[in-house]
NUNU-722909 format. One record per atom (N, C-alpha, C): residue in one letter; x, y, z. Coordinates in steps of 0.2 Angstrom, whole numbers, plus 5000, padded with zeros to 4 digits. Atoms other than C-alpha are relative to their C-alpha. Layout:
AXYZ/...
! end
This chain:
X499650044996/X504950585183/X500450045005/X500049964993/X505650645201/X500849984999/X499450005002/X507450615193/X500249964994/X499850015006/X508350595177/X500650024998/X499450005003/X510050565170/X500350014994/X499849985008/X510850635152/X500749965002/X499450025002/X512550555147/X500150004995/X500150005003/X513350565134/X501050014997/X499549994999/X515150565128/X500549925003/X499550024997/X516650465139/X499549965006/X500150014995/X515450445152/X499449944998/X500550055002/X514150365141/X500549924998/X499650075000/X515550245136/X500149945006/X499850064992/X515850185154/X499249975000/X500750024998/X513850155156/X500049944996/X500150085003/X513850045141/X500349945001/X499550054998/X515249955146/X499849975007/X500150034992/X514849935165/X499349985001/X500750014997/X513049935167/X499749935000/X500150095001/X512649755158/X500149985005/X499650054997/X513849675171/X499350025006/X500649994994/X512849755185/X499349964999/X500850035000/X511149705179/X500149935000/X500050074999/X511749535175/X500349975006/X499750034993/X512549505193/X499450005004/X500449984995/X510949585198/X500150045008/X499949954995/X511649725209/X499750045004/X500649964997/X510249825211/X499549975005/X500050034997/X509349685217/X500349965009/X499850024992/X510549635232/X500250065004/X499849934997/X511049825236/X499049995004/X500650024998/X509149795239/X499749975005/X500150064995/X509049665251/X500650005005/X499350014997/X510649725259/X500449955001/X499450035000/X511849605254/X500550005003/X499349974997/X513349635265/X500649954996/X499350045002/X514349515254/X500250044994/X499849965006/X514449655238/X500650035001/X499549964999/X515949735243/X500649955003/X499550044998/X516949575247/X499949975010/X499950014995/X517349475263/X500350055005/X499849974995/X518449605272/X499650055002/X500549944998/X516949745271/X499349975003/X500550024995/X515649635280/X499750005005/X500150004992/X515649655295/X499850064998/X500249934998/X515549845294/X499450014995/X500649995003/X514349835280/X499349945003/X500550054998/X513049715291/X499850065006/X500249964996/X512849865302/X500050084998/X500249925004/X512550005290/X499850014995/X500550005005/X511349975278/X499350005002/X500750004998/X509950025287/X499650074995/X500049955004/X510050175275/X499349994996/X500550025006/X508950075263/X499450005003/X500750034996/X507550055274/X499850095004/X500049944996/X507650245279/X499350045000/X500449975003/X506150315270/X499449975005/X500550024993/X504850195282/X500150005005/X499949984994/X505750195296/X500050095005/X500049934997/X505750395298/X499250024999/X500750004998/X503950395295/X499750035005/X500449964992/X503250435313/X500450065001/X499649974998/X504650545316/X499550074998/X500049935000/X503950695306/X499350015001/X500449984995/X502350705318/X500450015006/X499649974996/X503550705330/X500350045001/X499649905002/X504750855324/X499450064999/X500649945001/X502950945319/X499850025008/X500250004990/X502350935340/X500650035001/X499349974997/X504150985346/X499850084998/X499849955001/X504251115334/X499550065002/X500649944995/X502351195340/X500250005006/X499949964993/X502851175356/X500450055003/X499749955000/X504251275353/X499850075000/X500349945004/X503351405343/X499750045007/X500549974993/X502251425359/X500350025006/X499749974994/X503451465370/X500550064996/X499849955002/X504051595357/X500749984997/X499250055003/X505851475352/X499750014992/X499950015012/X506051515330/X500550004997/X499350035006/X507751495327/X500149955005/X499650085001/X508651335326/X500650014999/X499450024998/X510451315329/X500249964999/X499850055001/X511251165323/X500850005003/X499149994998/X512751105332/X500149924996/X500050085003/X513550955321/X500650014996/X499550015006/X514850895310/X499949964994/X500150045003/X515050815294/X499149974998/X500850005002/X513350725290/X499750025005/X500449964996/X512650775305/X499850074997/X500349915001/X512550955297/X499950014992/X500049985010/X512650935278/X499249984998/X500750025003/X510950855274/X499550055002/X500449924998/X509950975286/X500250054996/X499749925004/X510951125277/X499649994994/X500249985008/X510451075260/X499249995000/X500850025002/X508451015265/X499950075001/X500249924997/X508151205275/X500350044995/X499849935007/X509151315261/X499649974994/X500550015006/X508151215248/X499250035002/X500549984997/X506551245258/X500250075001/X500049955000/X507051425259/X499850015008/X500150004993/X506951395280/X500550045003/X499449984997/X508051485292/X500649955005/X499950064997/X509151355301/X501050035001/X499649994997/X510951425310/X500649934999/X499550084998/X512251255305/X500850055005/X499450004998/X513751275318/X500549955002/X499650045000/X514851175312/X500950014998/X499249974997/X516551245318/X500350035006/X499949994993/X517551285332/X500550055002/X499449935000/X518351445325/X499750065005/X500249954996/X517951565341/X499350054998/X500349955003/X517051685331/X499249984997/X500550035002/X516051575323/X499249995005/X500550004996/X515451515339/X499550075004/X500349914998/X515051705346/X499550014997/X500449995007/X514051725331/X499449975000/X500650065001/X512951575334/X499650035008/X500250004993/X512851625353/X499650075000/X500249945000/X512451795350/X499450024995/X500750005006/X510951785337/X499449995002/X500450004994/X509651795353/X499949945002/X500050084997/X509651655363/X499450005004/X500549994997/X507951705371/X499749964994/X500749995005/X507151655355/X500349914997/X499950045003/X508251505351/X500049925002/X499950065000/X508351315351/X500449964996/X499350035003/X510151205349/X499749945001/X500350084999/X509851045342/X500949975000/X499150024998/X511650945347/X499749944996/X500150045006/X511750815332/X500549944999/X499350024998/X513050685334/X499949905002/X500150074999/X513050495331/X500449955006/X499750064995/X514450415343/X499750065007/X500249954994/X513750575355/X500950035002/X499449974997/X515850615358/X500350054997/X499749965006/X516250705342/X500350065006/X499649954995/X517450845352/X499550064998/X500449925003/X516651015339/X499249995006/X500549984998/X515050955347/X499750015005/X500150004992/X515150925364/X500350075002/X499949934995/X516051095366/X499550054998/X500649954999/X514551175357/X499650005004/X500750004996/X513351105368/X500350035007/X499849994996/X514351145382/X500050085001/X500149935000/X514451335377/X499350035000/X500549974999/X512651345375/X499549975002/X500250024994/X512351255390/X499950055006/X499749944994/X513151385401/X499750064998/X500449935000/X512351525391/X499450015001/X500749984998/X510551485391/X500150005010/X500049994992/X510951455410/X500450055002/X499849964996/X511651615413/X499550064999/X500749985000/X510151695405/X499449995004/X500550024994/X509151615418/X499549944996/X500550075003/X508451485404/X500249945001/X500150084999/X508151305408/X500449974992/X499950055005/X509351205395/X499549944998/X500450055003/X508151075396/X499450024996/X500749965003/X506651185388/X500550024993/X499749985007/X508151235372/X500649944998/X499450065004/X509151065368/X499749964999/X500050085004/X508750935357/X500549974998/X499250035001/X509850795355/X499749954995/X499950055000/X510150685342/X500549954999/X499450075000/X510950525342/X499849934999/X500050085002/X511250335340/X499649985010/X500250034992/X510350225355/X500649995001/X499649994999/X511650195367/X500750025004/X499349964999/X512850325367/X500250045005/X499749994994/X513750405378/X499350105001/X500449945001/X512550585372/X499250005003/X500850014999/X510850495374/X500249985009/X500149994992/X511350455393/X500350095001/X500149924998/X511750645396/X499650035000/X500849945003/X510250715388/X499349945005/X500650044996/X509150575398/X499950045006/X499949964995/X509950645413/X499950075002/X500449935000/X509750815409/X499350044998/X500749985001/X507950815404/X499950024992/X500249975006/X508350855385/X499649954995/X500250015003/X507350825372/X500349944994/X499350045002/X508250655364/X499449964993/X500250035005/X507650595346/X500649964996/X499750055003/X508550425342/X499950004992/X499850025004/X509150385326/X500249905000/X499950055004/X509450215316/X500749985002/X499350025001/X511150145321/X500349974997/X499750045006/X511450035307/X500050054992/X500149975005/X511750195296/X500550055002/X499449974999/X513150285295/X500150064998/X500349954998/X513150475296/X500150034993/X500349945007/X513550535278/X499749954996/X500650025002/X512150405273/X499350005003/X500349994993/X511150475287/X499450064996/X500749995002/X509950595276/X499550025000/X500750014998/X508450535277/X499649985006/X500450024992/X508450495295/X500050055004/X500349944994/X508250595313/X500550054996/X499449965002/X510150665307/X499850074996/X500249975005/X509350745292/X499350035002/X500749984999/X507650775295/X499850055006/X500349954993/X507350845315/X500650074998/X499849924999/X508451015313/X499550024993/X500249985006/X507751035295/X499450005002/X500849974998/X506051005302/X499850055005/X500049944994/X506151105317/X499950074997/X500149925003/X506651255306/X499450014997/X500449995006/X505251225295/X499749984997/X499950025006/X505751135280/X499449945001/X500750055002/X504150995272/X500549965000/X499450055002/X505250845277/X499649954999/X500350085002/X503750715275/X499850024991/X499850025007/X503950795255/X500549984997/X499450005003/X505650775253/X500049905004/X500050074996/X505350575263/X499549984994/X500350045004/X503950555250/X500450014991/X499849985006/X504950615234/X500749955001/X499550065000/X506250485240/X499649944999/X500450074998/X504950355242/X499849984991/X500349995007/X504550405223/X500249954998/X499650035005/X506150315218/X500249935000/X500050074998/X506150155228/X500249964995/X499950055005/X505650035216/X500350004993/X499649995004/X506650115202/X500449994999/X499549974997/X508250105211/X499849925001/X499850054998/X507949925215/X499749944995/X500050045006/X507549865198/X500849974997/X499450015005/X508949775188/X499950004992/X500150005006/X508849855173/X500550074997/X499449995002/X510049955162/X499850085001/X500249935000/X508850115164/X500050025010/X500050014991/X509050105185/X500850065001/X499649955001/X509750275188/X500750015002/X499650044995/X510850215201/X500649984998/X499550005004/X511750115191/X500350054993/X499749955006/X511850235176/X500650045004/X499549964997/X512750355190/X500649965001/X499450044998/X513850235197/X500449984993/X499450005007/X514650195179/X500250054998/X500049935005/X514550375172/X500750025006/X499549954995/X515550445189/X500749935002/X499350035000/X516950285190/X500750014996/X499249995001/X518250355181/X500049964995/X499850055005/X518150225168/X499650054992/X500449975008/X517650275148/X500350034998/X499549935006/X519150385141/X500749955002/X499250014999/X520950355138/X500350035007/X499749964992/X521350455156/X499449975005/X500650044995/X520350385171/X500050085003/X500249934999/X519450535176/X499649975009/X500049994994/X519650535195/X499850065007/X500049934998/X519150695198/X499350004998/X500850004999/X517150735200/X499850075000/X500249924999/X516650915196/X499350024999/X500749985001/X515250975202/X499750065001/X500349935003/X514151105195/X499350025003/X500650005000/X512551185202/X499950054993/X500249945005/X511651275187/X499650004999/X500750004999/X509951315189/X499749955002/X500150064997/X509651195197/X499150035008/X500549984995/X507951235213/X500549975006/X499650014993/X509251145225/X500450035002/X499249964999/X510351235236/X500549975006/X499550024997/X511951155240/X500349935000/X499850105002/X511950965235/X500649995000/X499350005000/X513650985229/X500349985006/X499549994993/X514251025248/X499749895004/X500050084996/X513450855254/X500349964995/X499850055005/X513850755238/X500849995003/X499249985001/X515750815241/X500149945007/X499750024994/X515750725260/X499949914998/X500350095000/X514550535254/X500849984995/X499750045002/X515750515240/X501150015002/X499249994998/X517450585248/X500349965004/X499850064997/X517350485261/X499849935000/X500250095002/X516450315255/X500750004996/X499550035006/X517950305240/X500850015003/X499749995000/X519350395246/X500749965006/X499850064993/X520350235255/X500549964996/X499550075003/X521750095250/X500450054993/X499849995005/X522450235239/X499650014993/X500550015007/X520950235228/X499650065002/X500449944995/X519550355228/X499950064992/X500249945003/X518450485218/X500050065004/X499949954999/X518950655220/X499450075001/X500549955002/X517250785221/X500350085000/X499649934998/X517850955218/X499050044999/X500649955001/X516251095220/X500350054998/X499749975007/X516351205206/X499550054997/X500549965003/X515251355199/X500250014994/X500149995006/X514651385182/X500450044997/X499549985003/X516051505179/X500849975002/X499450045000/X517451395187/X500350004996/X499850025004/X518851385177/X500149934996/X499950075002/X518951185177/X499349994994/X500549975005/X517351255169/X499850034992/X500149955006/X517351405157/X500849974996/X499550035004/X519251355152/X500049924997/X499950065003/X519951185148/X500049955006/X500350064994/X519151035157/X500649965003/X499650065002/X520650935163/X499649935000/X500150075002/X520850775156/X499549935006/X500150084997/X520450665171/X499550045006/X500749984997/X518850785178/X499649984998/X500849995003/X517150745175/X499650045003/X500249954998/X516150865175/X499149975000/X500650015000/X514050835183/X499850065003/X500449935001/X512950975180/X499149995002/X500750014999/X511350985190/X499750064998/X500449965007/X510051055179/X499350005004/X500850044998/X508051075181/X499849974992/X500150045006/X507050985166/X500050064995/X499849985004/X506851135156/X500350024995/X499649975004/X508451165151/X500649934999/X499750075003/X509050985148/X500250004994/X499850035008/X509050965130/X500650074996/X499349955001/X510051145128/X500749985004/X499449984998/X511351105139/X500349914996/X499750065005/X511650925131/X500150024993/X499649985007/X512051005114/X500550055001/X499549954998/X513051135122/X500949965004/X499450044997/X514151015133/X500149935000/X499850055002/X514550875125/X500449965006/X499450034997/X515450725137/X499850015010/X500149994992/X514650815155/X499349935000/X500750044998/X513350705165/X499350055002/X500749944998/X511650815167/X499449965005/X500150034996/X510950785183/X499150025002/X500449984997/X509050825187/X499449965006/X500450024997/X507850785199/X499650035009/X500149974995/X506850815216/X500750005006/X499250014994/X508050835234/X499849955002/X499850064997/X507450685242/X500049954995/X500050045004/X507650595224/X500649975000/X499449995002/X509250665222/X500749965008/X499950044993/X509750585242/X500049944999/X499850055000/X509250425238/X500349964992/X499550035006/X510150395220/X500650005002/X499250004996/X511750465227/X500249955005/X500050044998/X511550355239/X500249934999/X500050085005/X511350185230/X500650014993/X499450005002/X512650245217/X500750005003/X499150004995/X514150295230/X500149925002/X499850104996/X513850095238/X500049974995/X500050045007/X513750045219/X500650004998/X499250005001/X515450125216/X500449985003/X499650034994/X516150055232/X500149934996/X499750085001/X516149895224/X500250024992/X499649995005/X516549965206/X500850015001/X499249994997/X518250015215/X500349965004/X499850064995/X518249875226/X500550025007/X499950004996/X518349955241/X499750025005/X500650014997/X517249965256/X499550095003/X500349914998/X516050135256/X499850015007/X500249974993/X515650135273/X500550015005/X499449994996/X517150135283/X500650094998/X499649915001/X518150305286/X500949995002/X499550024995/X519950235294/X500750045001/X499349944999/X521150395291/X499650065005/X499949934997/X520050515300/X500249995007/X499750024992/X520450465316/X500750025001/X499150004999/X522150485313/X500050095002/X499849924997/X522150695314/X499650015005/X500149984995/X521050685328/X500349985006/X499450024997/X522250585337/X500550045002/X499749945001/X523450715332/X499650065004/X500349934997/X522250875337/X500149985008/X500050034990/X522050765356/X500650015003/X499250014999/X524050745357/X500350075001/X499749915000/X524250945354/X499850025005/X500449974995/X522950995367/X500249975005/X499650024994/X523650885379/X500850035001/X499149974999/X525550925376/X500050105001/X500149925000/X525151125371/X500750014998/X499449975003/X526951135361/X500050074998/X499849925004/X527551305355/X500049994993/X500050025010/X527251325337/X500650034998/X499549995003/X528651325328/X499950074996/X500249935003/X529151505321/X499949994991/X500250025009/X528751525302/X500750014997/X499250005005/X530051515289/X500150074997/X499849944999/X529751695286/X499250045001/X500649945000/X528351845287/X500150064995/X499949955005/X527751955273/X499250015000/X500749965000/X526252075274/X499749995006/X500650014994/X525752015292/X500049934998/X500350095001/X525651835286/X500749964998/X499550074998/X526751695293/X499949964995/X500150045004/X527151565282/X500349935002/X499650074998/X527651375286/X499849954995/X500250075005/X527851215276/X500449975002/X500050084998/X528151055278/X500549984997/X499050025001/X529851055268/X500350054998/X499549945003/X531151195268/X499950024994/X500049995009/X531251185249/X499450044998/X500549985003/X529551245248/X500250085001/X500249934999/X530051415256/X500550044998/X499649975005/X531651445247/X499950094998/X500149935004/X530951605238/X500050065005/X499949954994/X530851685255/X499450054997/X500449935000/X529151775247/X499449944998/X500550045003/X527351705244/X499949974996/X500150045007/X527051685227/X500449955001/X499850055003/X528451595227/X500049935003/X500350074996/X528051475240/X499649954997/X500350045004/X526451435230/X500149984995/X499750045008/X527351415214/X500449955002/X499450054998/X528551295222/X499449935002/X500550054998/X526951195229/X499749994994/X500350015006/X526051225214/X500549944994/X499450055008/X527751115204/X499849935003/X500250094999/X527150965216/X499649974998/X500450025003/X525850935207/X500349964994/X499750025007/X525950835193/X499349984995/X500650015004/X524750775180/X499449995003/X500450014996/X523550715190/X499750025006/X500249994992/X523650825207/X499450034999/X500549954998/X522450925214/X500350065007/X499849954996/X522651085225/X499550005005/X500449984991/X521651085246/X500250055002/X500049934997/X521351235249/X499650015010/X500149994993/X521151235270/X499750045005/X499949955001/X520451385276/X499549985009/X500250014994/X520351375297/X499950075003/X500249954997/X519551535300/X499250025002/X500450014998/X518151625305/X499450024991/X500250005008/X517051615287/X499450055001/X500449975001/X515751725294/X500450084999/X499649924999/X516951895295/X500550014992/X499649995006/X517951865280/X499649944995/X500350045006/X516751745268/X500450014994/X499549985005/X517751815253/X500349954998/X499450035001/X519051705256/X499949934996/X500350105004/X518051535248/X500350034992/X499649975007/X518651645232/X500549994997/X499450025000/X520451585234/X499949944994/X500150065007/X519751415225/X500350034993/X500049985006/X519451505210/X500750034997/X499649965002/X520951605210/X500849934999/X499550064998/X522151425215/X499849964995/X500150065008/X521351325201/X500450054994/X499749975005/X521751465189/X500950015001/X499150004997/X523651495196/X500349924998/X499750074999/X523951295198/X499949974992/X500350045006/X523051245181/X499849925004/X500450044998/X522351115191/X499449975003/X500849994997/X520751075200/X500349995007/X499850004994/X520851125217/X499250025004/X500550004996/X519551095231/X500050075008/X499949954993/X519051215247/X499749995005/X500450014997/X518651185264/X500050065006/X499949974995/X518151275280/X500249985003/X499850054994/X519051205295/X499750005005/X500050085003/X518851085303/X499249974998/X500550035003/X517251055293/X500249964994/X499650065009/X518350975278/X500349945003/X499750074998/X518950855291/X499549965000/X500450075000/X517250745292/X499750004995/X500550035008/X516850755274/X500749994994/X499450025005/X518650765262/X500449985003/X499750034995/X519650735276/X500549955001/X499850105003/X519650535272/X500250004996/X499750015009/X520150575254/X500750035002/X499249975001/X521650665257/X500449985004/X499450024996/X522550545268/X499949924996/X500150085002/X521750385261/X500050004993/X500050025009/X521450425242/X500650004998/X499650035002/X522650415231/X500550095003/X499249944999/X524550535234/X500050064993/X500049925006/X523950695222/X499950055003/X500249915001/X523650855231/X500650015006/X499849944997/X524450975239/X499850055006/X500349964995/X523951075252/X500250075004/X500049944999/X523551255257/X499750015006/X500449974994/X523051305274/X500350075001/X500149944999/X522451465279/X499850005008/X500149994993/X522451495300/X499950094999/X500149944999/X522151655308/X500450015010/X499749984992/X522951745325/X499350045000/X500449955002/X521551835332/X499850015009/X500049994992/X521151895351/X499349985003/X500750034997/X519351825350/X500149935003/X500050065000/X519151685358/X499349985007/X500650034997/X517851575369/X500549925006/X500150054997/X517951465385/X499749974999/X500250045000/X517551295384/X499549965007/X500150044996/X516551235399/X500249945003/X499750064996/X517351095410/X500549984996/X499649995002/X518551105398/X500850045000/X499549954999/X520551165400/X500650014995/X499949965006/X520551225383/X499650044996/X500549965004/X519851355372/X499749994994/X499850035008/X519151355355/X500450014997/X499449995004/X520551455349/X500649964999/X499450054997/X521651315357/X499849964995/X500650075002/X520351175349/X500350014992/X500449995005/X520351245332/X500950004997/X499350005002/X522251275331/X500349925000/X499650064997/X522851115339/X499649944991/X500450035006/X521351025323/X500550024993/X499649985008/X522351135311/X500849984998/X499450054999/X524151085318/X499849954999/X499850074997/X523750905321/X499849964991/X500250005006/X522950895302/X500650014995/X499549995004/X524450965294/X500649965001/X499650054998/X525550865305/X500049944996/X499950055004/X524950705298/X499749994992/X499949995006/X524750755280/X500750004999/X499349985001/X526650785281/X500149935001/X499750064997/X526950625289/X499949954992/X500250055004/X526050545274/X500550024995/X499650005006/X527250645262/X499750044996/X500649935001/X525850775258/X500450054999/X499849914999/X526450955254/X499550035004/X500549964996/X525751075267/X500550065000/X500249924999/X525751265265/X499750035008/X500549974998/X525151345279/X500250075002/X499649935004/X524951555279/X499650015007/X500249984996/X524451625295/X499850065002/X500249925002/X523451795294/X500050025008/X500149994994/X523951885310/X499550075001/X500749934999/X522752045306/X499549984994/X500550015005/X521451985295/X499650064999/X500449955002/X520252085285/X500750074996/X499549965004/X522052185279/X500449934994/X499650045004/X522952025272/X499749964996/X500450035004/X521551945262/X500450024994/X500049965008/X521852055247/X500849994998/X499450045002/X523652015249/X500349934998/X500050075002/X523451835249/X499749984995/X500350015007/X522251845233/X500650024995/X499649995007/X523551935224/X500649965000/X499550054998/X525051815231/X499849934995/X500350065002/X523851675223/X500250024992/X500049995008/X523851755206/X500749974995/
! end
């Protein structure tokens, strides 16, 4: 089988409970036929123009003789790396097909200075930026392209011989790239970008780098008709009741997820954005935390209202179902594992009765980040500085102790049974990578489950969750002072501007919502990690 599900436990109780209902509504069935009335009257409209997803598998078809042609033409002009400029699903799906293909594929999706240099400076003689971007405006992407517009042309190379664009017909991107001569491979517009996967979004960078996308298109194709059975074995639904939080005395609104042996590399990180942002709305919402086999929420004591899903290969199935009792054991191919996730995330949209396809908090910190770059206020001074690192929060009370630790243990008290700790972290992750370590060290310290993002890459994938799910976390942002920085092209701001203003305007309106926000500002980085590790402790 090209995908398979273990339950057993709390999680097996929700399935027998909820699955019936499904089957007898015939769910699978109209998810099917794209129903747009399963989610209720108010989610129709937006769901009549984004269920193109279901149909993704034929429609991308031709495409991967198109990305195979591109990509020899490149080869022939000596282009072999591939540059990804994108956010959110524009960048998560290619990431996990190329790392599971073991292809090379640059994703630049951040707009922390350093980052960018890193991408620019990796030969640009030899490379090709594919600009990835559904509305075509997204701000991170227009100023990548923008950067490695100006550089191939100061090289003396033709931008139009090194950009691919994709996008929705339309938009504001595909008139620029028509104008400029770039290579423009349309997308699906009735598909929404973190169900975007299987289309150009997912496939043209993945394929360019390398990666077999018409095997990862036929191992999805495997599942079709399985996936559109109404029957109690329909993995789909199995998923979707196993991960609703229903089946225990505690509603397990927390999603933890494990890779462990698994041949895929990275699922977790896309999984974290389909289901952070389809649920996390009306104060509802599943929480995915990404979580290694030594995690504490892990190796210690599960909290009550995690569940824990453990990708496996086949294997080592039947060992780890006597071993861990109550987890969900997930195996199968990547483009299997693409279209069940899929079909369950819009299965639980209507288990929680609220509409998966819509995102309507992230707007709000961009608004915010725009407002900043327009105004350019003075940032307020920190409530104090210890080791080089500034510290600010969102209410006096937190900073009382006048010292680290105690700040966190103060944010750490807002937690309550059910919080979770956002660990933030707007730097450059290629110079200091280390610091994703903090997780580990913040769940132990907090005793609760705490998530990590890069900035502002956590804005188009948790982002939603943590303004629109429900009022349980807290927040930790990590910024950085640093003299690197990058012009923007026709822009009159920097990234360092761009990145700060994203991480201000984000903090801002997390506070506004009543949120706790930390933020620890490392003015010499590479000296103050090891300070802020042990501050965690």
């Amino acid at each position: 089988m090209s995908f398979e599900i273990h339950v057993s436990g709390a999680p097996k109780g929700a399935v027998d409970a909820i699955v019936p209902g499904l089957v007898a509504e015939m769910i699978a069935t109209a998810l099917t036929a794209a129903d747009t009335s399963l989610w209720g009257p108010e989610a129709e409209a937006e769901a009549s123009v984004r269920l193109g997803w279901l149909q993704a598998v034929s429609v991308s078809r031709p495409l991967v003789a198109e990305i195979a042609a591109h990509r020899a033409t490149l080869q022939a002009r000596g282009v072999d790396r591939v540059v990804l400029a994108g956010m959110g699903g524009s960048s998560l799906a290619p990431e996990v097909i190329a790392a599971t293909a073991g292809v090379p594929l640059t994703v630049l999706d951040s707009t922390v200075p350093g980052q960018v240099l890193a991408a620019l400076d990796g030969g640009l003689e030899r490379t090709v930026l594919v600009v990835s971007s559904k509305s075509g405006s997204t701000v991170e992407t227009d100023s990548m392209r923008r950067a490695f517009e100006a550089a191939f042309s100061d090289l003396g190379i033709d931008p139009a011989e090194r950009i691919v664009v994709v996008t929705d017909p339309g938009s504001e991107l595909e008139t620029l790239a028509q104008g400029a001569g770039y290579r423009v491979f349309l997308a699906d517009p009735d598909v929404g970008g973190r169900y975007s996967a299987l289309t150009a979004f997912g496939l043209v960078p993945a394929g360019l780098a390398g990666a077999p996308i018409d095997e990862v298109l036929d191992e999805a194709e495997a599942m079709l008709l399985e996936l559109a059975i109404d029957s109690a074995s329909n993995p789909a639904l199995i998923l979707a009741a196993a991960i609703s939080g229903a089946g225990g005395e505690v509603r397990r609104d927390k999603l933890g997820l494990v890779t462990d042996g698994t041949h895929i590399v990275g699922l977790p990180d896309w999984i974290e954005q389909l289901i952070a942002e389809s649920t996390g709305k009306q104060g509802r919402g599943i929480l995915p935390v990404v979580l290694l086999p030594v995690s504490p929420e892990v190796q210690e004591q599960t909290p009550a209202d995690m569940q824990i899903v453990r990708f496996v290969d086949d294997a080592v199935h039947f060992r780890m179902l006597e071993q861990n009792p109550g987890e969900i054991l997930v195996s199968g191919t990547l483009g299997a594992q693409f279209m069940v996730w899929e079909y369950a995330t819009a299965i639980l949209g209507r288990l929680l009765g609220i509409n998966p396809f819509d995102q309507p908090d992230v707007e709000s910190a961009k608004a915010a980040a725009r407002g900043l770059l327009d105004a350019r206020p003075e940032q307020a001074p920190p409530a104090f500085v210890e080791q080089g690192i500034e510290v600010r929060v969102s209410d006096p009370v937190l900073a009382a102790s006048g010292t680290i630790a105690g700040v966190l243990d103060a944010l750490w008290a807002r937690l309550g049974g059910d919080g979770y700790v956002s660990v933030q972290a707007y730097v450059d992750r290629t110079d200091i990578p280390q610091l994703s370590g903090l997780r580990e060290m913040t769940a132990a310290d907090s005793g609760r489950p705490a998530t990590f993002g890069w900035g502002p890459r956590f804005l188009h994938s948790t982002g939603q969750y943590h303004k629109g799910g429900p009022a349980q976390g807290v927040f930790l942002q990590i910024t950085e002072r640093t003299d690197v920085d990058l012009e923007i092209p026709g822009r009159p701001y920097t990234f360092g501007q761009l990145v700060a203003a994203q991480a201000a305007g984000d903090a801002a309106v997390l506070a506004q919502l009543g949120r706790p926000v930390v933020t620890l500002t490392l003015t010499e980085p590479g000296t103050e990690v090891l300070a802020l590790f042990e501050a965690a402790q």
